[in-house]
N, C-alpha and C positions, 0 to 999 in steps of 0.2 A: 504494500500500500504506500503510494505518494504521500511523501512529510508537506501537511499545508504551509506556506509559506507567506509571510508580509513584504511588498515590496515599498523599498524604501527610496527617495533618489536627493541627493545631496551634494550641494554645490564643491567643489574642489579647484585647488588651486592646478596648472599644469604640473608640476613637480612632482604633489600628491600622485597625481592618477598616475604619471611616468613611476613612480617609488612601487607602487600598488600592482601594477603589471608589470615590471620587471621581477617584484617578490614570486606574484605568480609563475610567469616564464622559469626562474630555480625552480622552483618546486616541480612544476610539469617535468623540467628537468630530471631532476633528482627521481622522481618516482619510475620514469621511462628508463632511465638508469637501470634502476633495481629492477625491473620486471624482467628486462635485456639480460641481465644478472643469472635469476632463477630461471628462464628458460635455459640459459648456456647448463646452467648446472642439470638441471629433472631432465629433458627432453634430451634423449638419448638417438640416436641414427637410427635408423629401423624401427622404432617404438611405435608399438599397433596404432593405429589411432583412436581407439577407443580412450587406450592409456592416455596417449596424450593432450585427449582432450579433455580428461580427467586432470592433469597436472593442472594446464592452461586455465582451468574453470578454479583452480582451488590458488593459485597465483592470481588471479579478478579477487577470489575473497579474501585473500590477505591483505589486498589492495583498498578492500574496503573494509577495512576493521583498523587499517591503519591511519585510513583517513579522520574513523571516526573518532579514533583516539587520540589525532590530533598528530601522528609521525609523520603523515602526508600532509603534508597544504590541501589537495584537493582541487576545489574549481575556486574562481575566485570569490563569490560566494561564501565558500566555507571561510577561507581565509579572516574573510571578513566577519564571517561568524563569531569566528575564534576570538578574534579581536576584539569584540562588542565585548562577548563574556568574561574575555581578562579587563576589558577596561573596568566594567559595572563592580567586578571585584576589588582592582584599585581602588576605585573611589568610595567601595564599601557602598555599594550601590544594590548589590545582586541580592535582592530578595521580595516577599511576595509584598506588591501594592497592592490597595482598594481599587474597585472600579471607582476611577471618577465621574463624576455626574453626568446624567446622560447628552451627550451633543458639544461635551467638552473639548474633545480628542477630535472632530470633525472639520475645524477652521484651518484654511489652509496658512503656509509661511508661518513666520515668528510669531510669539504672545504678544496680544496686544501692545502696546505702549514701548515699546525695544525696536534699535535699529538693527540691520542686519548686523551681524560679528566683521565683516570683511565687506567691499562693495564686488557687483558681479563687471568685470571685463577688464581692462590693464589696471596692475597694480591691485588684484583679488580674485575672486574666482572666476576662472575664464572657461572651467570646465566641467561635466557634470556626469557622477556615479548612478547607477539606479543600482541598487543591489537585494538580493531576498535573501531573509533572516526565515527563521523558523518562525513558526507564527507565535509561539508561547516568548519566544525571544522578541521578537520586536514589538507584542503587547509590554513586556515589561520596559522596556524600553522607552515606549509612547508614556506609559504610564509614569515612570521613573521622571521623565521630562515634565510631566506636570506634576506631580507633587511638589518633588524638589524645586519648583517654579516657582508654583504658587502664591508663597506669602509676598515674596518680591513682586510679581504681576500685581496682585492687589493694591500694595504699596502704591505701583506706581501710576494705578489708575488712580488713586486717591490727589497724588499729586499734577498728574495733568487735569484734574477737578479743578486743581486751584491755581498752577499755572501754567496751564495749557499745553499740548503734545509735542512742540517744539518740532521746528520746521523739518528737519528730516523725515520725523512720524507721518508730520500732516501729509506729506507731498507721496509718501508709502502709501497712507489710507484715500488719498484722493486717489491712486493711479487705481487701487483696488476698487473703487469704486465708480469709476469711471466721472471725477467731479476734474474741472481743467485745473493744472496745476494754477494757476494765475488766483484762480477763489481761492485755493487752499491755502495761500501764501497770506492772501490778503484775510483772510478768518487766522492763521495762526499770527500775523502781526498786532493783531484787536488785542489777540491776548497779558495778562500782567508781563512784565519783561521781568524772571525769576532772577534774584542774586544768586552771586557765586555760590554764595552757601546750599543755598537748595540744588544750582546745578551741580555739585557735587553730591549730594546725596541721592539725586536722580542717578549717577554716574552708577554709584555702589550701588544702587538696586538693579542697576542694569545686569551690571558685572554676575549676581547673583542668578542669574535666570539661564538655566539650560536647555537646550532643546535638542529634540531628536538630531538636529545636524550636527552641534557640537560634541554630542555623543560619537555617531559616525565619525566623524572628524578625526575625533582623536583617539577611534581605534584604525584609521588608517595609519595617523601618525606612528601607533604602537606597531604596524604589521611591517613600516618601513626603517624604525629605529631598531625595531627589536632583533637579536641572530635568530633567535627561535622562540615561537609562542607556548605558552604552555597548556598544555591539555587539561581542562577540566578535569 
């Protein structure tokens, strides 16, 4: 039976995705290697062929008991699998959330009130990942993102209440909404002009907020800094 799967897709820088697909490349490597390996060794001159489709078929299964265990990279996919689940462990992450409230998890792009991490095209992310996690893996994940969100989102919708979503936001939620940038400029200039003090504490709430991309993110960084991942 097919493992359901969540697909996720997340902006990357070119470097990332070259780091990401070269990781893969070794490993395809590495694994063709070893198969090349075991047949030199089992599969003998003359060997019936029943035999050695016997051999052949039980080299497929070590091929996949190794992936699962994490000595094979696998597809890139897994890789990235791998990755997700060591990072949620770094960060003392990996364990069971509540569902959150129904329609939560459905809004597309960043939480409210937050710029993007990076801008998209020279000088940020110029290119883009789609990858599938396990689906019990990438709910926790979606999940993980908002929890750990949360208090900071509300935070900072408290403070765009009172001084307003500041021009990056606005010029986000107008393009989202199809209003001309020109309004949205002119509706966030209406707004209080917030002191340094508040724009810094808008700053640290920002800082606080994660999201499914910066998750990705920084298990790709883990799949291209790291020699080897560790297996669950």
């Amino acid at each position: 039976m097919a493992m359901v799967r969540m697909k996720f897709h997340v902006a990357l820088t070119e470097d990332a995705l070259k780091g990401l697909n070269a990781r893969r490349k070794a490993e395809r490597d590495r694994e063709e290697d070893w198969i090349a390996e075991r047949r030199r060794e089992l599969l003998a001159p003359g060997m019936p062929r029943r035999a050695a489709a016997a051999v052949r078929r039980d080299i497929r299964a070590q091929v996949t008991r190794k992936r699962r265990t994490g000595e094979f990279g696998g597809t890139r996919d897994d890789i990235v699998t791998l990755a997700v689940r060591e990072e949620l462990r770094a960060r003392g992450l990996d364990r069971k959330w509540p569902k959150p409230p129904e329609g939560e998890l459905e809004g597309p792009g960043r939480p409210w009130g937050t710029p993007p991490s990076a801008p998209m095209g020279a000088g940020g992310y110029t290119h883009r990942l789609s990858t599938n996690l396990p689906y019990t893996l990438g709910e926790t994940v979606r999940r993980t993102a908002y929890w750990t969100s949360k208090a900071a989102v509300e935070a900072l919708q408290e403070w765009a209440d009172r001084w307003g979503d500041g021009v990056d936001v606005a010029l986000r939620e107008a393009e989202r909404g199809g209003v001309p940038a020109e309004l949205a400029l002119a509706a966030a200039a209406g707004k209080l002009s917030a002191p340094q003090s508040a724009l810094e504490i808008r700053d640290r709430l920002r800082a606080q907020v994660l999201t499914t991309g910066d998750l990705l993110r920084a298990a790709v960084d883990r799949v291209i800094s790291d020699g080897q991942l560790e297996a669950p």
